[in-house]
N, C-alpha and C positions, 0 to 999 in steps of 0.2 A: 534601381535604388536597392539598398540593403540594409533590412531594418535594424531595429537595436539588435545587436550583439551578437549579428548572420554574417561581422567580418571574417577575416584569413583566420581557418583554423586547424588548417594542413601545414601551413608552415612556421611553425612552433618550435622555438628553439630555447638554446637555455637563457638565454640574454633576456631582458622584461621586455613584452610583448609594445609595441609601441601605439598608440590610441590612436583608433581611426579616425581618418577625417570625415569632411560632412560625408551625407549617405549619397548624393549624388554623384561626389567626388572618388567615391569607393570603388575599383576595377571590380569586376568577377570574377572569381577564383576559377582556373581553368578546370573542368572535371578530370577523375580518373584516365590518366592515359592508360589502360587499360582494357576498358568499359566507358559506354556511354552514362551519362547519369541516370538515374532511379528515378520513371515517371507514372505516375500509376494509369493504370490503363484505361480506355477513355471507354464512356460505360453511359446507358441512360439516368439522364440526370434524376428519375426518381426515388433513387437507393438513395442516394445524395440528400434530397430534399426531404425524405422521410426524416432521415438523419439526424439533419439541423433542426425541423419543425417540432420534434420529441421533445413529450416534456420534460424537465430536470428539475422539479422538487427540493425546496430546500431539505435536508434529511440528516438524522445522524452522524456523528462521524463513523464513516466505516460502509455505510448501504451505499449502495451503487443507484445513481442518482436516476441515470438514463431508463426512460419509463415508470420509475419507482411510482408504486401509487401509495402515499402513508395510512400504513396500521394503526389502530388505535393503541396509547400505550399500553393501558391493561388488558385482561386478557378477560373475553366476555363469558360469562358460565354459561359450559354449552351442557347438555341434557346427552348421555350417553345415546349410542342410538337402539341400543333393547330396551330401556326404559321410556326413548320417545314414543316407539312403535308400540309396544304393551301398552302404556298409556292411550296413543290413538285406538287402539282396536277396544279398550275395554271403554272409554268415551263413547263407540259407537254403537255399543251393543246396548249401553244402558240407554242410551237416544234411542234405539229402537224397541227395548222394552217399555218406555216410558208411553212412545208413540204407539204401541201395542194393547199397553193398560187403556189407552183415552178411546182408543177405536173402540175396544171390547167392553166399555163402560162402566171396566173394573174403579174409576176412580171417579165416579159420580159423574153429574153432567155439569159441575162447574166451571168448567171451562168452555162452555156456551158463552156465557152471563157477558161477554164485550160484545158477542154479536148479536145478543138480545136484545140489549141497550140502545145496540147504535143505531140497527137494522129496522126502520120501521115494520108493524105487522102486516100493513100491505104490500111488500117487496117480497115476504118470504113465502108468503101463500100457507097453504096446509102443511099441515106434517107429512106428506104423502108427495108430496112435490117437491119437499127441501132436497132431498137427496138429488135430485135430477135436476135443479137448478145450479148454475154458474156461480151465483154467490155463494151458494153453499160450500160448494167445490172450491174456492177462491180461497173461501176463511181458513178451509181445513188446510189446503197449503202454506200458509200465513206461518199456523201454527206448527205445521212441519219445519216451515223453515229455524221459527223461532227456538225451535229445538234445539236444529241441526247448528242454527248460530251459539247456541249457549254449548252445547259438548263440544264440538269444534275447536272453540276459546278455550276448553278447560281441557282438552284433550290435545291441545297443539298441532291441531291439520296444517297452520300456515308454516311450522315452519317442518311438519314432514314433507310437504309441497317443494317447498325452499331447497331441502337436504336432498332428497329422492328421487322426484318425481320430474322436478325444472329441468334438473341439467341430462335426461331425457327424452324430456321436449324440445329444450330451445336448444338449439345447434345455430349459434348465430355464426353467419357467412363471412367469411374475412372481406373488408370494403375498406377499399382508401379514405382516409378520413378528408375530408375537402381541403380546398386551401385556404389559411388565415388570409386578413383582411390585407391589405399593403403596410398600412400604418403596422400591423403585429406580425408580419413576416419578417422572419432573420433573415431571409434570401433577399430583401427588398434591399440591403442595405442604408437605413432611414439615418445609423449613424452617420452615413456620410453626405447623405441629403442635406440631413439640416446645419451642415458643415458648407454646405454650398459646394460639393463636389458631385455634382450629378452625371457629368460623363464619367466618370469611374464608376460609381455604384450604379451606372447603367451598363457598364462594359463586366462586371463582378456579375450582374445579376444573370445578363447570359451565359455567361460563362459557368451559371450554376447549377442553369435548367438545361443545358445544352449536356449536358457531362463532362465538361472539362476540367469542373474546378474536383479536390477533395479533402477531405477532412485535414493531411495536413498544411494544404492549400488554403484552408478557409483561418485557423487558428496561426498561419504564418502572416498572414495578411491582420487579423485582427491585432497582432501583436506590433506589428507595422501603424497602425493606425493609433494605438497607444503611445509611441513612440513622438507621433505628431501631439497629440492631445498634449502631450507632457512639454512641448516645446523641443524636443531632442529632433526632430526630423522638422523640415519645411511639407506643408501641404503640397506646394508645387511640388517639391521634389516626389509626393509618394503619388501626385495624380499622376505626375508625367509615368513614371514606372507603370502604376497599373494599365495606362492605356497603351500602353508600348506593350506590354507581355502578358496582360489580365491575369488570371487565374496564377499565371509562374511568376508572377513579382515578384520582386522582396525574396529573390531565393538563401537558401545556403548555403556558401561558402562551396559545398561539394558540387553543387545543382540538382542536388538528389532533392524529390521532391513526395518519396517515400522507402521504406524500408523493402529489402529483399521480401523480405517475407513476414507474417507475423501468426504468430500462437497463440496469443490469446486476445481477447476483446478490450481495447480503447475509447475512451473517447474524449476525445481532445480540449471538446470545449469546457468540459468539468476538469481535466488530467488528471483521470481515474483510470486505471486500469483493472481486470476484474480477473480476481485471483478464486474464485470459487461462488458458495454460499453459507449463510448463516444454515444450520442445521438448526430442524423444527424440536428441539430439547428444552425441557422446562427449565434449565438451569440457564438456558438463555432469555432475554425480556422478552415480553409478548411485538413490543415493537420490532425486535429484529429476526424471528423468526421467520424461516424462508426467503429472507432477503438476499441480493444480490451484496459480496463480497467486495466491497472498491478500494482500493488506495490511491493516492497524490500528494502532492509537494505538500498540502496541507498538511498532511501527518507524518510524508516521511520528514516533514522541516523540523519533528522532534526526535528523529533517528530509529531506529528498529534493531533490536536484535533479537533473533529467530537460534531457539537450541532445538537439534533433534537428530539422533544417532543418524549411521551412513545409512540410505535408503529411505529417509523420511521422506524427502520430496522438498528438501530445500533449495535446492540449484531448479529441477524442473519446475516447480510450484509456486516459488518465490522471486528467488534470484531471475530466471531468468524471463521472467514478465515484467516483473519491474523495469532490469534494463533495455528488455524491448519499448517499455511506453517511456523509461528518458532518452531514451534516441530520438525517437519520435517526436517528443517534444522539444528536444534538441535542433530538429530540422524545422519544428514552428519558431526558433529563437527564441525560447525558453525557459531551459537548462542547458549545462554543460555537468557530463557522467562520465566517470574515470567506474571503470569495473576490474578488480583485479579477482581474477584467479589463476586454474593451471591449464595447459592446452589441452583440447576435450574434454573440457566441464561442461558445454554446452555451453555457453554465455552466447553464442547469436554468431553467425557468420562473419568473417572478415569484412564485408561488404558494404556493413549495417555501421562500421566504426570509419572516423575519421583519421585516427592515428591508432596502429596496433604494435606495442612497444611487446618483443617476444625476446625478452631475456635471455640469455646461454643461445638463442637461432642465430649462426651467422648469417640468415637469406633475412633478417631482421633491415628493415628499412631504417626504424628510428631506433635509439639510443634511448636512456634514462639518466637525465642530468642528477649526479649524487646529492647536489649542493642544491637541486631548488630553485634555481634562475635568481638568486642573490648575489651581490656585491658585499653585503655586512658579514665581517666575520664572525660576531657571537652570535646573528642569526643561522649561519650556516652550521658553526657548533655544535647548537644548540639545535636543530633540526637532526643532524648528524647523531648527535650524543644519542637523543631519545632513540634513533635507529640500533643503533649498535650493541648498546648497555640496557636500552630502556627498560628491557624485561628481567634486569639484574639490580634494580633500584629500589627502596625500600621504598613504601607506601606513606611515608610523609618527606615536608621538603627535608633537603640536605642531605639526600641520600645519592648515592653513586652515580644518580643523571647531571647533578650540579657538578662536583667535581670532574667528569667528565667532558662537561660545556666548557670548561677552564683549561682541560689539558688542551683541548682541539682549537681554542680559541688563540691559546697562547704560540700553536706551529701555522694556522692559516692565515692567520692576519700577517707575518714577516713572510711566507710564504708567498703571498699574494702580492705584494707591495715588490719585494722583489721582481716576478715573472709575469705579474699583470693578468692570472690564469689561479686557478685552484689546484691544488695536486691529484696528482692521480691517482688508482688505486695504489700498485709498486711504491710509488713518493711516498704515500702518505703513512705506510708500511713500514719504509725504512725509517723517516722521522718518528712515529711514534716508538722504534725499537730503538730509539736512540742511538743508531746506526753516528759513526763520526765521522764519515764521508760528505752525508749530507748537510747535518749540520754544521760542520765548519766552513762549506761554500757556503749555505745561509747566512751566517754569521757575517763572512768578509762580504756578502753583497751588502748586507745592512750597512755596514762601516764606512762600505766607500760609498754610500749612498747617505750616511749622517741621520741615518733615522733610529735615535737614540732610544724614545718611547720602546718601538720595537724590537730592541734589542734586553731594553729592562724585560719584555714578557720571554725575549730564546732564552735569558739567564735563571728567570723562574724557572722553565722548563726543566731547563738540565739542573739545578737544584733540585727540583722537588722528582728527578729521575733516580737519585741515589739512594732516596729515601724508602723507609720498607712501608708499605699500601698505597706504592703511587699507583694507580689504574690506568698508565700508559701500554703496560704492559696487558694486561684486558684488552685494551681497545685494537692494541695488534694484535691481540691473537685474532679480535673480530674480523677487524680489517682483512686477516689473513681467505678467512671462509668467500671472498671478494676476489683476493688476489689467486685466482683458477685460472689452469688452459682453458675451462670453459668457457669462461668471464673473460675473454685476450679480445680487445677490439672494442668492450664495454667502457659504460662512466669514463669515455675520452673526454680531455678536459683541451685537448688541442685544437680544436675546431674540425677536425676533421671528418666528424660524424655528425647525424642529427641527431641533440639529442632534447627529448620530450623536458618541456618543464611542466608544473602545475602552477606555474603565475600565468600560464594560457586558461585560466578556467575565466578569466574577464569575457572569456568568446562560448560560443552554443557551440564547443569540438566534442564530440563523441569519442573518446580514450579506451582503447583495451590493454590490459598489461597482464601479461601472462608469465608466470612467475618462472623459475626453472623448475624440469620434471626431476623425478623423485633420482634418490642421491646425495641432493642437496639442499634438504628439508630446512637446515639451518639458515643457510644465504637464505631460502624464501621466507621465511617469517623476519629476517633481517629487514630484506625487503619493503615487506607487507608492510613491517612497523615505520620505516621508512615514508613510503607511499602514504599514510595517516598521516603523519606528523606533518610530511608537507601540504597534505591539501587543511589541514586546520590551523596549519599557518599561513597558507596563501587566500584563502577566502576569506580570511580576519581583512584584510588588505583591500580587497578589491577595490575599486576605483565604481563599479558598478552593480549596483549588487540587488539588480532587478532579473537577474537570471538565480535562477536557483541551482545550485549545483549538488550534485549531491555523490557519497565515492561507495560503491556497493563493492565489498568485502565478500568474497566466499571461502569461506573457513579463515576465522578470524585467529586459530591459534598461534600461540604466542604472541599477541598483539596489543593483548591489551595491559595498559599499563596504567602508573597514575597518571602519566602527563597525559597519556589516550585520552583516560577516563576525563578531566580539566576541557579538552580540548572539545572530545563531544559535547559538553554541555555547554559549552562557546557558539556551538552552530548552530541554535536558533536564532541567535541576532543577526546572525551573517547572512541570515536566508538560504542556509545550509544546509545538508541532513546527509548520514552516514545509516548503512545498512550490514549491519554482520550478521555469519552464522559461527555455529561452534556446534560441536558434535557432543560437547558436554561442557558444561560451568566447572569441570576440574581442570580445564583447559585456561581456566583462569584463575589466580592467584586468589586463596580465600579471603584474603582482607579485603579485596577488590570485585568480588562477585555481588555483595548487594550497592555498592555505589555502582557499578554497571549499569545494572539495574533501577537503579534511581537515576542515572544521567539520561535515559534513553526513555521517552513516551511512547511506544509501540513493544511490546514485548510479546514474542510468541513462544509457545512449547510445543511441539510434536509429538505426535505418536512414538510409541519405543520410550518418552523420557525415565529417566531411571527414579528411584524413590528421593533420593538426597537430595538430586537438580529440583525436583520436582517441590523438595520443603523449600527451596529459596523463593520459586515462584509463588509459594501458598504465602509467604510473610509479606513479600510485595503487595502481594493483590489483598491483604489485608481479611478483616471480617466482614460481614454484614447481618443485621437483625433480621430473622423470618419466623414467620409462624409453623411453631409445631405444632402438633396435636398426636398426643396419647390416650390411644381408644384401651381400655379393660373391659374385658368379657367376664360379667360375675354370674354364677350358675345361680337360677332360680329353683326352690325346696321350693315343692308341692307341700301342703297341709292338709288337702281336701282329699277326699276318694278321688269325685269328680277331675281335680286338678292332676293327679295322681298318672289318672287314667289317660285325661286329656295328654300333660307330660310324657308319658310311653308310648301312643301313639304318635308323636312329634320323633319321637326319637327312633322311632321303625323308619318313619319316611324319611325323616334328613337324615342321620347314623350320627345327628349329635344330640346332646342334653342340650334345653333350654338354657340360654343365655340370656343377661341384658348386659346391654353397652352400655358405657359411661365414658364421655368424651372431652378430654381437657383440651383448654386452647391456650398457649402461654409464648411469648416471643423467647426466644433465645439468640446467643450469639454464635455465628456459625462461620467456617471458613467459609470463601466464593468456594474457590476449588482446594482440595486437598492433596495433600502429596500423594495420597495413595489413589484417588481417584487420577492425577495427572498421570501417574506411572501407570494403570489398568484401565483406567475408563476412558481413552480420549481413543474409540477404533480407529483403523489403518488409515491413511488416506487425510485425517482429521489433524484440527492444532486448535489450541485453545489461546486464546487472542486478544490482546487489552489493547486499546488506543487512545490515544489524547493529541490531537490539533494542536498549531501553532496559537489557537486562539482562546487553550486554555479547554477548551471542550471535550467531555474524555468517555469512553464506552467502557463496560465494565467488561472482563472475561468473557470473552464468547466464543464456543464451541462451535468450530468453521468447519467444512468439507471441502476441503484444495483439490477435488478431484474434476468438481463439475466443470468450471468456466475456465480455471486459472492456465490447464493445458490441454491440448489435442493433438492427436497425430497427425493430424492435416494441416494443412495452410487454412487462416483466415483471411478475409478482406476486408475492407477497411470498414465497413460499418456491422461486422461480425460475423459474417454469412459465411459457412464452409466452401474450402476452394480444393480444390487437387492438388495434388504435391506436382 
């Protein structure tokens, strides 16, 4: 069986992907002829079970759930530790002068008088014998204790104990924690019990103490059994699968059943990936300090965009953890991740992707469909337009993406009708240069074919071609930065090649599109803008739209635009979410830098950011009320001799005059962060970090450290543990 949305996602073409049938009826995609599929290696099932059994804590947006134990949100007043410690020792000394004064009957014998009272006179005998009797001895320690309990309390021994002394003593032993009960084991599978599928959650559960099953084995299957709950899958169908292949049911489409390799720490059942931690900084809340750093669909489903000059640690830090944990989730049947950038950015091996679209590479397997796997002319226009012009468009409507939707609409709709095929880069070239070759064979197909309509839009054409600011000639010259020896063999519109659409995002494919190298810096942000415009118009679409898709941008230059900007804030309904970087916000159009910004609930800034980027981010994140407090130091006049005297020796021993404080407490409004602290105070390694969930739930600015969890030089495995390269 193959659950929701683990159909064919290797063979992807530009044509709309056609909807699978039942999951029973669904073949299995054959693996890599290359390589064998990706099976993670079979291991003692207790790394496993630890795995699953850990708690995950409801938690903020942003803490990394796995193990999380919740902080209180405020922050408890702790007592420095020179003022705990002088306090305990001058507590102890006055306990012992106090018990010093009673011994030496400096302070009378009134503190007899309870044991006088209480003690009959024949139990204590003589004066001569109290000393050498046991009750006597009994009381006196009574009243030692009663001492040592009152300074103690007033001196804080419990919690110098607590601070100092505990974590000295107790060295507790690492010990497996036992195993929950059956009814509260995740490994018991109870969901499928009380479903009435007991040989499968008996065939799952071996499979999970044995080490066969793993993490993305267990969230592929769980995703699978949602599938059923919802009525999409038959139960027979998903029992029969698991007891045929247990652990490898329900696989994907590749048969990979894990990634080559991974960098940084996952975990599946939250789909959190952990990009560092909260740094212990009072400008962060008491709750999120030293917490673990997590992202998932939850917050990228309100999109991200991360600024921070070359060397911040945007591709290793960010970009490329992310797209390792939607791969991953990809192969649970999850999401479907389109990642573009340039070859050696690091984005993840070829291995790790399902389709790897390498532009200007003739050893390129797949193609990049220009048009988007559409049939509609003014959708394809209009996807097109936004590629070509979009970053030449003013920032309200009716600016040069509109009339450019119109020129293109008006040559591929009679183009298309004619040849049954869209034009190619060369065709599309020529028609827009209003070349007369082409369009007068267009013209006489239309004719003898009587399709009249399309003849009224070739007549607009060449009309509105004579005229001065028609932007046909724009759109060729775009066109032209396309028509390269390099680009010979690309965007075939013949069938000849395969080429990649994005109406495949219905399916869990993992996309790499690697832009061309440098040279042709223009085709690639062509491209790039390109690539957006059709994933936020093919996910508006979807037919199913419980896979979350999401398209991770590295170096978003030139890209963003209005329609962009429209388009990101479209993707949270669609169950969508877009990830860009930018090396700086001048990389984007000033009208267009705070609606960016405003489209996008995840906003991060890096170390290095410069002072100006860094005021956009201060207006975003707004202000907030805190408490100041202004202390004045006013010099205390002696009047006395005595005072005088006293005064001058104060100021031999400390080398200052007498002062007194006076301490105002008053709220003020203050930025979170400030431009100038964004541009100096945020150290190497570090980004300061705002989040907000698809659920509306949002973290204020926090000062992160991308260096601890988010990457490593080594391999990880799947429940975190360092591995060898």
């Amino acid at each position: 069986m193959d659950s929701d949305g683990t159909q064919d996602a290797r063979g992807t073409h530009a044509n709309p992907v056609p909807r699978p049938a039942r999951p029973a009826e669904v073949p299995a995609m054959p693996p890599r002829p290359t390589q064998a599929p990706l099976v993670p290696p079979r291991q003692d099932g207790s790394a496993f079970l630890t795995w699953l059994r850990t708690a995950r804590p409801e938690a903020a947006p942003g803490i990394w759930r796995f193990g999380y134990r919740p902080r209180p949100t405020e922050e408890p007043e702790e007592i420095p530790n020179r003022q705990l410690l002088s306090g305990a020792l001058i507590a102890f000394l006055v306990g012992w002068l106090v018990w010093s004064l009673l011994q030496n009957g400096y302070l009378g014998e009134w503190w007899w008088l309870p044991f006088k009272l209480l003690v009959p006179d024949s139990w204590r005998g003589t004066s001569s014998e109290v000393g050498n009797t046991l009750l006597y001895q009994g009381y006196q320690l009574l009243v030692a204790l009663a001492i040592m309990l009152t300074v103690g309390k007033l001196g804080r021994w419990g919690e110098v104990w607590r601070r100092f002394l505990l974590p000295l003593v107790k060295r507790p032993e690492p010990r497996q924690a036992p195993a929950p009960a059956a009814e509260e084991d995740p490994a018991h599978w109870n969901q499928l019990r009380a479903a009435g599928a007991h040989d499968a959650a008996d065939r799952l559960t071996a499979a999970a103490r044995s080490g066969q099953m793993g993490d993305v084995d267990h969230a592929r299957i769980v995703r699978a059994w949602q599938g059923v709950r919802s009525g999409r899958h038959s139960l027979a169908a998903f029992t029969g699968a698991v007891l045929k292949d247990g652990a490898a049911a329900c696989l994907h489409p590749s048969g990979d059943r894990d990634l080559p390799a991974r960098l940084a720490r996952h975990d599946l059942i939250t789909g959190q990936v952990r990009l560092g931690s909260t740094a212990d900084d009072p400008r962060n809340p008491y709750g999120y300090r030293g917490t673990g750093l997590g992202l998932g669909p939850d917050l990228l489903g309100t999109s991200l965009v991360a600024v921070g000059p070359a060397g911040s640690g945007k591709t290793g830090s960010l970009v490329r953890p992310l797209a390792e944990s939607l791969c991953l989730q990809a192969l649970a049947g999850r999401a479907a991740v389109v990642v573009v950038g340039t070859p050696g950015a690091g984005l993840g091996p070829t291995d790790a992707y399902d389709v790897v679209v390498r532009i200007g590479n003739p050893e390129s397997v797949y193609d990049l469909d220009l048009y988007g796997g559409t049939t509609d002319p003014d959708e394809a226009a209009a996807v097109l337009a936004e590629a070509l012009v979009g970053d030449l468009a003013e920032p309200h409507a009716g600016g040069d993406s509109r009339r450019s939707t119109t020129v293109l609409a008006q040559l591929l709709g009679p183009f298309r009708a004619v040849h049954g095929r869209w034009p190619a880069v060369p065709e599309l070239r020529q028609l827009l240069d209003g070349a007369a070759g082409p369009l007068a064979a267009l013209r006489q197909a239309l004719e003898d074919s009587g399709q009249e309509a399309l003849l009224r839009e070739l007549d607009a054409r060449e009309r509105q071609a004579g005229h001065g600011g028609d932007v046909g000639g724009v759109l060729a010259d775009r066109v032209a930065l396309l028509d390269r020896p390099a680009f010979a063999g690309f965007f075939d519109t013949s069938g000849q090649s395969r080429p990649f659409s994005l109406k495949a995002l219905d399916h869990p494919v993992r996309v790499r599109i690697d832009l061309p190298e440098r040279g042709h810096a223009d085709a690639s942000r062509m491209l790039a803008r390109l690539v957006l415009a059709q994933f936020t118009a093919s996910v508006a679409v979807r037919e199913d739209r419980s896979l979350f898709a999401c398209l991770v941008l590295d170096d978003a230059t030139g890209v963003v635009t209005p329609e962009a900007v429209r388009g990101i804030q479209r993707l949270r309904s669609a169950n969508a979410g877009a990830v860009l970087t930018l090396r700086t916000l001048d990389d984007v159009p000033r009208p267009l830098r705070g609606p960016l910004l405003g489209a996008t609930g995840c906003r991060m800034a890096l170390s290095g950011l410069t002072p100006w980027d860094g005021q956009d981010f201060a207006e975003v994140w707004g202000k907030e009320w805190i408490e100041a407090r202004d202390v004045t130091d006013r010099q205390i006049i002696a009047e006395t001799p005595a005072g005088k005297a006293l005064h001058m020796l104060r100021r031999v021993i400390t080398g200052k005059a007498p002062t007194q404080r006076a301490v105002t407490v008053r709220q003020v409004e203050r930025e979170r962060w400030s431009a100038s602290e964004l541009a100096h105070g945020v150290p190497p390694g570090h980004a300061v970090l705002s989040l907000t969930n698809v659920q509306g739930e949002h973290a204020p600015p926090l000062l992160v450290d991308l260096r601890g969890q988010g990457r490593t030089s080594g391999r990880r495995g799947p429940y975190g543990e360092a591995e060898s390269a």
